[in-house]
N, C-alpha and C positions, 0 to 999 in steps of 0.2 A: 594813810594814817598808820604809823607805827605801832607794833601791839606790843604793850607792857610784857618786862621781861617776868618769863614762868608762866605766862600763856598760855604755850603747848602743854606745859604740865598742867593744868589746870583741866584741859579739856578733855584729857586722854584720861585723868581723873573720874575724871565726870563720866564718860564713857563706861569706866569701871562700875563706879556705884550702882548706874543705872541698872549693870549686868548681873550685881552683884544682888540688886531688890528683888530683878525680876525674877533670880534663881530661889532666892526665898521665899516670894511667893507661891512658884508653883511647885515647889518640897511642902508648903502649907498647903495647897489647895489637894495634889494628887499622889504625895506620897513621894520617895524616893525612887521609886519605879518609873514615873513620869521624865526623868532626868535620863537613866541609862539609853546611851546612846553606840556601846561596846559593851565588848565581851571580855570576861577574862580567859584570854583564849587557851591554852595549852589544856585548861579544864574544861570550859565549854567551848563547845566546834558552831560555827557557827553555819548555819545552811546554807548555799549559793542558791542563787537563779537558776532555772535547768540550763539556760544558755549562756551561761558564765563562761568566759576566756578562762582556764586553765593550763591544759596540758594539749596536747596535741597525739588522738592518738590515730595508729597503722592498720589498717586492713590491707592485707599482703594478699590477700586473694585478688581484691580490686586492683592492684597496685602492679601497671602493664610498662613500667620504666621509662615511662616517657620524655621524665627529666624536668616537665614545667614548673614544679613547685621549686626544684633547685634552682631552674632559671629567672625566676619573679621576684626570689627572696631580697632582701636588698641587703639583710646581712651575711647570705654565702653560709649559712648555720645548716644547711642542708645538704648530706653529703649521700649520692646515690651512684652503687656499683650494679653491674647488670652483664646479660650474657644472654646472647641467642642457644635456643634448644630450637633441635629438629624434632616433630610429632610426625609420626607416623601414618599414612592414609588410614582411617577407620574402617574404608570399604574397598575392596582390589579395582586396581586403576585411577584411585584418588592420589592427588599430590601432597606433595608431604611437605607441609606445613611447618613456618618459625614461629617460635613463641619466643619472645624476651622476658626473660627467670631473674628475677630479684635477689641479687648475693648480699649487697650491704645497703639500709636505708640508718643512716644517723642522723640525728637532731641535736644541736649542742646548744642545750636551754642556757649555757650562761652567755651565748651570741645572741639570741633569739630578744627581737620586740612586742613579740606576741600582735604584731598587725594583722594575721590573719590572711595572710594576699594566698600563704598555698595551699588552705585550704579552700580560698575561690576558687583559682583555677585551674583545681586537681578535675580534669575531666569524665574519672571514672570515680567521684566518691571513694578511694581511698584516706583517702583524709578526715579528722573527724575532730572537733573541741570538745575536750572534756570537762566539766566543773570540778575536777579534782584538785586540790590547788597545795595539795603537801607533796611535794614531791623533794622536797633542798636539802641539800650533803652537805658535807664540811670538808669533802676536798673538790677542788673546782672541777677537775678531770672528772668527776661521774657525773658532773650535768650530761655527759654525751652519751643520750640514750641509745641503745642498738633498734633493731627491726625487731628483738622478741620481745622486748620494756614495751616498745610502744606498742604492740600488738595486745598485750596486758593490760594496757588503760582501753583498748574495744569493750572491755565489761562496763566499764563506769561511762561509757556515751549514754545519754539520754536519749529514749525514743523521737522522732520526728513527727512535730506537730499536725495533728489532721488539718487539712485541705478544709477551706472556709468553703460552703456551698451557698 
């Protein structure tokens, strides 16, 4: 059966009204506060979850250059330089030790999908999400955080949940 032409207008119509009663009645029943659903933001900040995707930040202490977060990313936004040091025996007749030292860690947040994969599997917790979510410039070039930017979002990580018993 063919549907009378204006049909569709009619329906999407109706659709309307219906959305249109139901907002009226619940500004009558609870008030305009019932409705907000946003913020106006630039004046009110709005809270995140403690485990909001934000920012991604660096603990350089942790962070032994191992390279797998570079290697998982899928968009290559992760750029890591490094360098063997010799340590010294601590006690006479011990061997002297390499440690690889961390020269360059960058993140270039306007490559970045925020999937999350290098902070899985950064094996020594260097890695860490932040809910910090202001971080955007207006020229593209400073998305590209250094190793001391991202070490500066370690204040804003969120404690890690106690262990359910």
């Amino acid at each position: 059966m063919k549907k009378p032409l204006g049909y569709g207008l009619l329906v999407g119509l109706k659709v309307t009204f219906k959305t249109m009663i139901l907002t009226w009645v619940s500004i009558a029943t609870r008030g305009r506060k019932g409705l907000q659903s946003t913020v106006n933001y630039p004046k009110v900040k709005e809270v995140p979850v403690s485990r909001a995707r934000g920012v991604i930040a660096l603990d350089q202490e942790n962070c032994t250059v191992c390279m797998l977060c570079a290697r998982q990313c899928p968009d290559w936004c992760i750029y890591i330089e490094g360098h063997k040091e010799q340590k010294e025996p601590s006690s006479p007749g011990g061997r002297v030790r390499k440690r690889s030292t961390l020269d360059r860690f960058d993140i270039d947040y306007a490559l970045c999908m925020y999937c999350g994969i290098c902070v899985e599997v950064c094996p020594f917790d260097a890695l860490y999400w932040t809910p910090e979510y202001e971080y955007s410039e207006l020229a593209m070039g400073d998305m590209l955080h250094d190793m001391d930017r991202l070490q500066d979002w370690m204040s804003t990580v969120p404690d890690a949940p106690e262990i359910e018993k």
